[in-house]
C-alpha positions in Angstrom: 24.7 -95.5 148.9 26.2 -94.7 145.9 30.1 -95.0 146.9 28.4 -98.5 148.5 27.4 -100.0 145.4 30.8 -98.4 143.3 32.8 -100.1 146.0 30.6 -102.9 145.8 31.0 -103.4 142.4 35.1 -102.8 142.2 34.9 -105.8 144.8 32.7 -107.8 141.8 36.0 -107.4 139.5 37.7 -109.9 141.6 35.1 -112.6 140.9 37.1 -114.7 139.4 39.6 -114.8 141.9 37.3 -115.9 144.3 39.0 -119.0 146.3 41.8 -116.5 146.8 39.1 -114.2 148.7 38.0 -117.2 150.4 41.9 -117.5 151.1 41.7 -114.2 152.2 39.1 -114.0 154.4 39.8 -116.9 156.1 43.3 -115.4 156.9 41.7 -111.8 158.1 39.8 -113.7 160.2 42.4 -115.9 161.7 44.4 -112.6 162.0 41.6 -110.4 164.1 40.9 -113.1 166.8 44.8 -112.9 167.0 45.6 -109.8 167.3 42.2 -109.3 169.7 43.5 -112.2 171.9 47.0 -110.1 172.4 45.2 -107.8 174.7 43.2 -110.1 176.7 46.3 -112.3 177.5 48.2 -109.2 178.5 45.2 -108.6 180.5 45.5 -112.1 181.9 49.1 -111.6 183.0 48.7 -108.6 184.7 46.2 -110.4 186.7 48.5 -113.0 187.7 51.2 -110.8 188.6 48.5 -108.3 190.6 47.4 -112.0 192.6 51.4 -113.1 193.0 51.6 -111.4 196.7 49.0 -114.3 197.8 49.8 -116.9 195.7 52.1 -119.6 195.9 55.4 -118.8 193.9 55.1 -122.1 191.9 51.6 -121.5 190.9 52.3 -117.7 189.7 55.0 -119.1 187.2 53.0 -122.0 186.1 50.3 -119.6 184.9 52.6 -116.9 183.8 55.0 -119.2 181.9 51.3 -121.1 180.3 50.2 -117.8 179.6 53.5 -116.3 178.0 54.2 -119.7 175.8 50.1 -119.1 174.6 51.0 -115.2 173.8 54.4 -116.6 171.7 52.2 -119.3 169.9 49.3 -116.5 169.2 52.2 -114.1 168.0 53.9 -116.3 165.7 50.9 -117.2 164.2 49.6 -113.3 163.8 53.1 -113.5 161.4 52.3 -116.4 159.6 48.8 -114.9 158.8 50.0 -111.5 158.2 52.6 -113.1 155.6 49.9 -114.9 153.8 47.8 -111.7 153.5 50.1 -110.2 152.0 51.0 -112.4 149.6 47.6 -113.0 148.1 46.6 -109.3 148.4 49.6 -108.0 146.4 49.5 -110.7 144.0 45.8 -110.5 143.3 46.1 -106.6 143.0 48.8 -106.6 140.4 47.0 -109.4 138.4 43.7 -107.7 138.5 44.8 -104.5 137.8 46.4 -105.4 134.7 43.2 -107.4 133.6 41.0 -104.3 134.5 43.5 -102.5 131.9 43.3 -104.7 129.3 39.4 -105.3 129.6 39.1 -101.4 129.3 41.6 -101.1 126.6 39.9 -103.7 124.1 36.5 -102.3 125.0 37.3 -98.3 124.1 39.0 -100.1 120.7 35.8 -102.3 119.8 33.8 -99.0 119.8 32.8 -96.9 117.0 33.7 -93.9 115.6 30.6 -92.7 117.0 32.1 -93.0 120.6 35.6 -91.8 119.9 33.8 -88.3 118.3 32.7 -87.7 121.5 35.5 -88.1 124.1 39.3 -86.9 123.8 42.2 -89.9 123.6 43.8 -88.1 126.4 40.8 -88.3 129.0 40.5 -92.1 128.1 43.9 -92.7 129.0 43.9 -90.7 131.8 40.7 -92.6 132.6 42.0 -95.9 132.0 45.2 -95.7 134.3 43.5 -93.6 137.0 40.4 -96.1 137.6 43.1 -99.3 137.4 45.8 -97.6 139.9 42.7 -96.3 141.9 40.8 -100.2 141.7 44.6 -101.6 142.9 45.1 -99.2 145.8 41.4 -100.2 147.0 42.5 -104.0 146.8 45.4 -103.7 148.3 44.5 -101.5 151.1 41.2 -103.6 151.8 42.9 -106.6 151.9 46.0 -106.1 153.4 44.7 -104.0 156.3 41.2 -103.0 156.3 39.7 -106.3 156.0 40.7 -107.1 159.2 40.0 -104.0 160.8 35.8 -104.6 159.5 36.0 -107.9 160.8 37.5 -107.1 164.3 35.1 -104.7 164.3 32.0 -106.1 163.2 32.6 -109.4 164.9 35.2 -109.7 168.0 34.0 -106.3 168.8 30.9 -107.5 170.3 32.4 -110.0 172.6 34.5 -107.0 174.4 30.9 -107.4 176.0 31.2 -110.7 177.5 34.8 -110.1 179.1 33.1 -106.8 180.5 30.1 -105.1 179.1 30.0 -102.0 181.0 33.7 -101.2 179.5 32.5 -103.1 175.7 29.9 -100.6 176.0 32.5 -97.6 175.8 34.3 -99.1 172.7 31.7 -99.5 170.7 30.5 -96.0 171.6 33.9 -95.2 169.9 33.1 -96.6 166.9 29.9 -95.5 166.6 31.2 -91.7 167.1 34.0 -92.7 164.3 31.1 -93.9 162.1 28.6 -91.0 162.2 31.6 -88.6 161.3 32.7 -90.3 158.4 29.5 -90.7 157.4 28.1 -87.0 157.5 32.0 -85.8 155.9 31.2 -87.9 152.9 27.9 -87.0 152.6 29.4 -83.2 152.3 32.3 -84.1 149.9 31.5 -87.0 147.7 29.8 -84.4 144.9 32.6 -82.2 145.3 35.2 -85.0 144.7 32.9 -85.6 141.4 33.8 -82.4 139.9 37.3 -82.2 141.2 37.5 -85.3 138.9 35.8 -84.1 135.7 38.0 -81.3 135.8 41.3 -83.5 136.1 40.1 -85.6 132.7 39.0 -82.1 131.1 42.7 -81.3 132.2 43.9 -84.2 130.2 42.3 -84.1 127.3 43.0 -80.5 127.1 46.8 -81.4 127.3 46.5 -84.2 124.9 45.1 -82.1 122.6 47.6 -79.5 122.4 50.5 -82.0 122.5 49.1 -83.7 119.2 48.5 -80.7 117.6 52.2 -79.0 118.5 52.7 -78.0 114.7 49.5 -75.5 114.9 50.1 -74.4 118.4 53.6 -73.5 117.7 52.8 -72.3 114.2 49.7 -70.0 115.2 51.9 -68.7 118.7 49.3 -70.6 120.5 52.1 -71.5 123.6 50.4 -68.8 126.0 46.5 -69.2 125.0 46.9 -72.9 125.2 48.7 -72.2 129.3 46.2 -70.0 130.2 43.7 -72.4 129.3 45.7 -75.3 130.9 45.7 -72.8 134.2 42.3 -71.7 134.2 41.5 -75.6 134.4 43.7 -75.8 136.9 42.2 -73.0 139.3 39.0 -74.4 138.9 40.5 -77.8 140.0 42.1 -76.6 143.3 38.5 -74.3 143.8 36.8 -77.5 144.2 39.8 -79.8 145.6 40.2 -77.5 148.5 36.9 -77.4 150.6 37.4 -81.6 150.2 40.6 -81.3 151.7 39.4 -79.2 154.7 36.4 -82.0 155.7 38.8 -84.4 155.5 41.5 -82.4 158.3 38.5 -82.0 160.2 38.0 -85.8 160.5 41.4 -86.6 161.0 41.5 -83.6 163.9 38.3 -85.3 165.4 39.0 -88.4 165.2 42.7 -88.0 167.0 40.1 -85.8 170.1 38.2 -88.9 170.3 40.8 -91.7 170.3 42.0 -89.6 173.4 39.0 -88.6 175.1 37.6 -92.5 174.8 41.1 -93.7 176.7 40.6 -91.0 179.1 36.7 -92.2 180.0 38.0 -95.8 179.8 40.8 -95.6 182.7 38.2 -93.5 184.4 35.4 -95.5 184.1 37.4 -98.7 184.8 38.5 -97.2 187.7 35.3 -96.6 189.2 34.8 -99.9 188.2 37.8 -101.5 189.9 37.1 -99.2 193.6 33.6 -101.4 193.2 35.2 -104.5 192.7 33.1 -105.0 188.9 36.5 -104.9 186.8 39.7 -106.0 187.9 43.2 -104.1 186.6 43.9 -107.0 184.1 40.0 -106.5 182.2 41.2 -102.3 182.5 44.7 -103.1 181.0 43.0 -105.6 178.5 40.5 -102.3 177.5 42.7 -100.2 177.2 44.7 -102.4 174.8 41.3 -102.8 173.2 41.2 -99.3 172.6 44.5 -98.8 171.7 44.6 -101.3 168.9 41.2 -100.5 167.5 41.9 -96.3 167.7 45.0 -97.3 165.1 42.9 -99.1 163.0 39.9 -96.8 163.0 42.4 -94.1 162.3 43.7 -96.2 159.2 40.1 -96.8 158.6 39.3 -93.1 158.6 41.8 -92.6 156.0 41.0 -96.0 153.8 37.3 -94.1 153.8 38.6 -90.5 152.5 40.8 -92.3 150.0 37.4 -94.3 148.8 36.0 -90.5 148.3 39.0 -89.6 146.6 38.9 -92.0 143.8 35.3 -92.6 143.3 34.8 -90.1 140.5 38.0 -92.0 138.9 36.5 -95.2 139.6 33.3 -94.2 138.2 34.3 -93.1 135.0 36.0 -96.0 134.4 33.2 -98.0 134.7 31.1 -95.5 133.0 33.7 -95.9 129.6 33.0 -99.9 130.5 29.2 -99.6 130.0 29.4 -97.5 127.7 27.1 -99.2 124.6 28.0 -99.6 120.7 25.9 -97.4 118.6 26.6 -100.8 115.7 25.6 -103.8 118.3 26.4 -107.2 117.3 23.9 -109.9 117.3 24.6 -113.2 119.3 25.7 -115.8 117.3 26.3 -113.1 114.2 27.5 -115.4 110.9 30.7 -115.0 110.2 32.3 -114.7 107.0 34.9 -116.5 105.4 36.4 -114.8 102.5 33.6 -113.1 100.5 33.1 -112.9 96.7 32.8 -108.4 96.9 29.0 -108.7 96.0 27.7 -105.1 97.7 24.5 -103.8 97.5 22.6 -100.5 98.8 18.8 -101.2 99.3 17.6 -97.9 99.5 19.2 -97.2 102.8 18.7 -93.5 104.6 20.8 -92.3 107.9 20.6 -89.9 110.2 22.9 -89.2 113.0 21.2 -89.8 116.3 18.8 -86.5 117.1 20.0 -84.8 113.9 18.4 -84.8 110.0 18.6 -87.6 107.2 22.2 -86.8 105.6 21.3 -90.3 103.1 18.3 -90.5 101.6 17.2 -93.3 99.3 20.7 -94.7 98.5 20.4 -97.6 96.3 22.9 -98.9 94.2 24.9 -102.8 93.3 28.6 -103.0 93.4 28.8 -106.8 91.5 32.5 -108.5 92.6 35.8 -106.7 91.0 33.9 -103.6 89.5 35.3 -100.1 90.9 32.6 -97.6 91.3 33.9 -94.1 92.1 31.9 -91.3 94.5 31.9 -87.9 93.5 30.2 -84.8 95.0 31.3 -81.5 96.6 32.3 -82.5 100.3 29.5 -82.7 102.4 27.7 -84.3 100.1 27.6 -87.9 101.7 30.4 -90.1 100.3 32.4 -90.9 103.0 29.3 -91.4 105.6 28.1 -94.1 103.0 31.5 -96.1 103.4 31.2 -95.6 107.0 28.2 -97.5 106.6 29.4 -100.1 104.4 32.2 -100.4 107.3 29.3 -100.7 109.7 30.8 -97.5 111.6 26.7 -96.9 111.5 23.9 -98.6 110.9 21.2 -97.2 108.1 18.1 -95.7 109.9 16.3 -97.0 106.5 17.3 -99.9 104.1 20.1 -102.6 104.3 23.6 -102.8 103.1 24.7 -106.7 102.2 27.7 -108.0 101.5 27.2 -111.6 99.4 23.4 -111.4 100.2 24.2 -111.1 104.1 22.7 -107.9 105.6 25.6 -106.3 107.2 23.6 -106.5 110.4 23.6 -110.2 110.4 27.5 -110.3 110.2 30.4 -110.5 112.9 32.0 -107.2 112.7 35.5 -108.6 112.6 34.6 -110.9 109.4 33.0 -108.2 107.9 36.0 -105.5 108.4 38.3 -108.3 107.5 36.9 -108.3 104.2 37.2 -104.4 103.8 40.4 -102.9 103.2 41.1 -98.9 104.0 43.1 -96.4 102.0 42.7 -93.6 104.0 43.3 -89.8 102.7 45.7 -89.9 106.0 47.8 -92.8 106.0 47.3 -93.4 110.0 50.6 -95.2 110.5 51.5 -96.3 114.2 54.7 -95.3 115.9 56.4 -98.2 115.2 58.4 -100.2 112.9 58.1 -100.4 109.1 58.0 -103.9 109.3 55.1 -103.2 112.5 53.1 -100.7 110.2 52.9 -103.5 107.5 51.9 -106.2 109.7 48.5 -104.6 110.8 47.5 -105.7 107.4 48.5 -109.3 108.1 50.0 -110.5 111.1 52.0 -113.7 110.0 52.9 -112.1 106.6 56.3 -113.5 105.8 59.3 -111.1 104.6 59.1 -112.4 101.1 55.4 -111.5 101.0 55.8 -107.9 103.2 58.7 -107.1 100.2 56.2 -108.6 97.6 53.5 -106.2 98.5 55.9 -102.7 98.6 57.2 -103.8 95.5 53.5 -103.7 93.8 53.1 -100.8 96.3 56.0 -98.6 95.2 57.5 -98.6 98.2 60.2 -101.2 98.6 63.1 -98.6 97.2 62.5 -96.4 99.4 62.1 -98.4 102.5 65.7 -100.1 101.4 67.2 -96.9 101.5 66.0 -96.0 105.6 68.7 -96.2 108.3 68.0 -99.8 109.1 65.1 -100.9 105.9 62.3 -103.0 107.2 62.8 -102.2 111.3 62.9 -98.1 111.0 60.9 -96.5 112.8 58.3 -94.1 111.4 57.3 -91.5 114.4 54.3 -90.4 115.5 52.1 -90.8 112.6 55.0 -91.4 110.7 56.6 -88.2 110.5 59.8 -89.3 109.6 58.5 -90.0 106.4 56.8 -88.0 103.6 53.2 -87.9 102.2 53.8 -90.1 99.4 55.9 -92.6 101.5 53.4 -92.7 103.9 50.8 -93.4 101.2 52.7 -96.3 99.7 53.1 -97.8 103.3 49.4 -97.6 103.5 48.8 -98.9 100.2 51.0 -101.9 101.1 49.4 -102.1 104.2 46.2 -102.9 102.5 47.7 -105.2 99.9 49.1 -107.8 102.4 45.4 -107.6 103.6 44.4 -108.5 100.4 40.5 -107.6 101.0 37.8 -108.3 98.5 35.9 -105.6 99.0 38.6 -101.7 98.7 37.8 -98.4 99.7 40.2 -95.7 98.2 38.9 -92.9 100.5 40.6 -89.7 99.0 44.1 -91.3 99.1 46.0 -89.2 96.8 44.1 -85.7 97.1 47.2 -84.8 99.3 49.9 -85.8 97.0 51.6 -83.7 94.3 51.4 -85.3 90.9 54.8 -86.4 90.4 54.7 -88.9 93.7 50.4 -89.2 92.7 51.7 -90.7 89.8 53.6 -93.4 91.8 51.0 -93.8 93.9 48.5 -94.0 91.1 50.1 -97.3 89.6 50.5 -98.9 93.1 46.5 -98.6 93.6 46.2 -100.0 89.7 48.1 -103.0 92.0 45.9 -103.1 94.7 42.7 -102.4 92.6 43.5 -105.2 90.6 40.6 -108.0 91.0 38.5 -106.3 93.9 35.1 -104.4 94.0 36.4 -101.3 94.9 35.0 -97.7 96.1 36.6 -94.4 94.9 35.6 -91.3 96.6 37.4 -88.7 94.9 37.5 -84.8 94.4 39.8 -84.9 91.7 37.8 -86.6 88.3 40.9 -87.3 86.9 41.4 -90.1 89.3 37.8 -92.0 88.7 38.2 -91.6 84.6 38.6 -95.5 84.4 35.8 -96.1 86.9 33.1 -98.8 85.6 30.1 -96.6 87.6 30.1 -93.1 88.8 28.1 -92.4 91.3 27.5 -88.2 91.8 26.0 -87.1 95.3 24.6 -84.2 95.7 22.6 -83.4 99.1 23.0 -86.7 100.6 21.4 -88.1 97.2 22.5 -89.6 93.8 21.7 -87.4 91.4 23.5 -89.3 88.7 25.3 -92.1 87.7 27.0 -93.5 84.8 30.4 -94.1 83.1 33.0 -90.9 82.8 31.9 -90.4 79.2 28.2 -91.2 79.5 27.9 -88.9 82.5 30.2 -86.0 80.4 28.0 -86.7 77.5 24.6 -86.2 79.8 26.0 -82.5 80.1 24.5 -82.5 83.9 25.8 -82.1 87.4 28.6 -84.2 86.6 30.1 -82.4 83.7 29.1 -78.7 85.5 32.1 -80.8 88.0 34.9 -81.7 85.5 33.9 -77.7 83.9 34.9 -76.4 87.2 38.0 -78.4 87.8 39.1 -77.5 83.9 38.5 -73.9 84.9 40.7 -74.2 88.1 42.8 -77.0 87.5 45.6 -78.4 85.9 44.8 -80.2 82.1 45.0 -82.8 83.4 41.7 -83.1 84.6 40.3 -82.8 81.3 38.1 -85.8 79.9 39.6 -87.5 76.9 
């Protein structure tokens, strides 16, 4: 029942395309009662040839020549229905596949953070293009062949019993026998199949991760920890994949003994039939055409079904990634927001990670439009799970977050992250052009304002001075280019946004202080006007902040300006103590 309604359902994707199935069907249809009238008129034939010794010469050819000019008209239009089938099937398959791709691929990207912590990149792209291949060789195969073969099955099958029932009887015992062994084979190897396939996306996401992380494996002589492991997946893979395969040769082995064994009983029983004078040779000819034609297709059906077995597990996860529900849900008919004034506020809002403890408590705090407040704590101490919040990467277990008065829960989650520009500690830059990298900020940005935006950024020198400028390509996270390029790129980035509302999450911790110092006077740039968060380690950096806000334990234990919270001689100043102790001067207050 359970590969009945997964089958059922990868039929439902095709809803749209429904006057094509209509298309389809009608064609399957038209194709069966074809194919099962080749037999009968061969049948027919013989008959007239068996009856020629007694009949007049001019009446055999009448009725052969009516019946061969019937078989020619039958054949030609078998050809013209097989030609539309496939037509329609392949075309609907390609289409649909691709839609089934792109459905999944802007699904996985509208989740959260919350759902890519949990599952590897590399099982949801092996995900992705295993259920889609998997969903387009169902289609295909249903459609082009195996529709037919269901319909000739279910429906002409039955009338075999009105040309001769005693004989119609034998077929369908055939497929019954056919039915009942595929049945009780994937009742044996469906759960089996399930693990072979959780191993093959544990295989991928395993391979993934050691491909994006080449520098450590290579680095830390991880090459033969990271093949074993890859091996050991493997093993347990073909542990599993094997007794599958062995059902599956048994069926096939069985299913050849009973395709002959059923045209053995049929030329036996229709020649006990024909000595009493209850079948003649044409209705045993027509059988065994019958039986011929419907052992080739239950064979094809045979394997169709192991196939299904196959790719269920694929087929399943995919779907499972497609249900798969936001932890930050959006309401129907959420407002959205044009381009806001930067009016934030915290109303003591807690969190909690689902089943763990409150890491917020009681955090409650007004960011009015253009002031910069800065977030400083030894790391764990809740900084950068607050700006998830403010992102709406989570929603508070206690307390709202607005933005311009509008709880953040009441907002469209693309208005409300189009208002929120990102600095990352990582500059996150695609593999792609210069130009590309700069565009995520705004699409239709024009080359004046992309050069505009470097400029304030810091970056346009060096970006002038790449192979080919604007249209170089960066690498895979941009490699090609260092820290504090990346950084200005990012900064950039976030300039042709042009948010109102800025978070600066730890975006020149990485940097040395000669390129920090560049990168410094770009974020002046880009701070310029905005209400904008700081979450720093290094106090140097938040010195000109209007608030500071210190966390300690998920809390803020104080708050103030640089001087006032020096002055106050508390947690705050036991900070900038430390970092004079340990780092450069720089740090010092002034």
């Amino acid at each position: 029942m359970h590969l009945v309604r997964l089958y059922a359902r990868v039929l439902r994707v095709l809803a749209p395309d429904k006057w094509v199935a209509v298309g389809l069907a009608a064609a399957s249809v038209a194709l069966a009662g074809l194919q099962f009238m080749e037999p009968v008129l061969f049948g027919r034939v013989v008959d007239v040839l068996t009856h020629a010794s007694s009949t007049p010469r001019e009446q055999v050819w009448a009725e052969a020549l009516q019946l061969l000019a019937l078989w020619c008209a039958v054949g030609f239009s078998a050809i013209g229905a097989n030609i539309a089938i496939s037509l329609l099937a392949d075309r609907r398959a390609h289409r649909n596949r691709l839609l089934a791709m792109g459905g999944f691929f802007e699904h996985v990207l509208s989740m959260p953070l919350s759902f890519h912590g949990d599952v590897q990149s590399g099982r949801l792209m092996k995900v992705m293009l295993a259920g889609s291949d998997h969903m387009f060789a169902t289609w295909l195969a249903f459609f082009r062949e195996h529709l037919t073969t269901f319909i000739a099955v279910i429906v002409l099958l039955p009338l075999t019993l009105v040309l001769n029932w005693r004989l119609g009887l034998l077929l369908i015992g055939l497929v019954a026998v056919f039915a009942i062994i595929v049945a009780y084979v994937i009742s044996k190897t469906d759960r089996a199949q399930s693990e072979v396939e959780r191993f093959q996306s544990e295989l991928a996401g395993n391979a993934q991760d050691a491909l994006s992380n080449i520098v450590v494996v290579q680095s830390f002589t991880r090459l033969g920890s990271e093949a074993r492991l890859f091996g050991d997946i493997v093993r347990r893979v073909l542990d599993h994949q094997f007794p599958v395969l062995n059902w599956w040769a048994v069926v096939s082995v069985m299913t050849r003994a009973a395709s002959t064994l059923t045209v053995i009983a049929i030329f036996v029983l229709g020649t006990i039939l024909h000595l009493d004078g209850k079948a003649t040779v044409g209705e045993i000819v027509t059988f065994m055409g019958f039986a011929t034609m419907l052992i080739s297709r239950m064979e094809g059906a045979v394997g169709f079904v192991s196939r299904l077995v196959f790719h269920g597990p694929a087929i399943a996860e995919f779907f499972a990634v497609l249900d798969a529900q936001s932890s930050v849900p959006e309401k129907p008919g959420a407002l959205t927001l044009a381009r806001a004034k930067g009016d934030v506020d915290f109303d003591h809002v807690a969190f909690a990670y689902p089943g763990g403890p409150r890491i917020l408590h009681d955090m409650d705090f007004k960011a009015p439009p253009g002031r910069t407040v800065a977030l400083v704590g030894q790391t764990g101490a809740g900084k950068s799970t607050a700006m998830a919040l403010l992102q709406r990467l989570w929603d508070p277990v206690e307390g709202r977050i607005t933005l311009d008065t509008h709880d953040l829960r009441d907002v469209s989650l693309e208005s409300l992250r189009r208002n929120i520009g990102v600095v990352f500690q990582e500059s996150m830059l695609f593999n792609r052009s210069i130009r590309d990298n700069l565009l995520v900020g705004k699409p239709d940005a024009t080359q004046e304002e992309i050069e505009t935006a470097c400029r304030m950024a810091e970056a346009h020198d060096f970006i002038t001075r790449q192979p080919r400028g604007y249209d170089t390509m960066v690498g895979e996270r941009g490699s090609s280019l260092s820290g504090g390029q990346r950084q200005r790129l990012a900064i950039a980035r976030a300039l042709l946004k042009d948010p109102p509302v800025l978070i600066l999450d730890e975006a020149t911790s990485a940097l040395d202080a000669a390129t920090e110092a560049r990168v410094q006077k770009a974020l002046k740039a880009l701070m310029n006007g905005r209400t904008t968060f700081v979450i720093a380690h290094r106090l140097s950096t938040v010195r000109d902040a209007d608030e500071i806000l210190v966390f300690e334990g998920g809390r803020i234990v104080e708050r103030g300006s640089f001087r006032q919270l020096v002055d106050l001689d508390g947690r705050f100043a036991e900070l900038v103590k430390t970092q004079l102790a340990t780092g450069p001067e720089s740090d010092a207050p002034h």
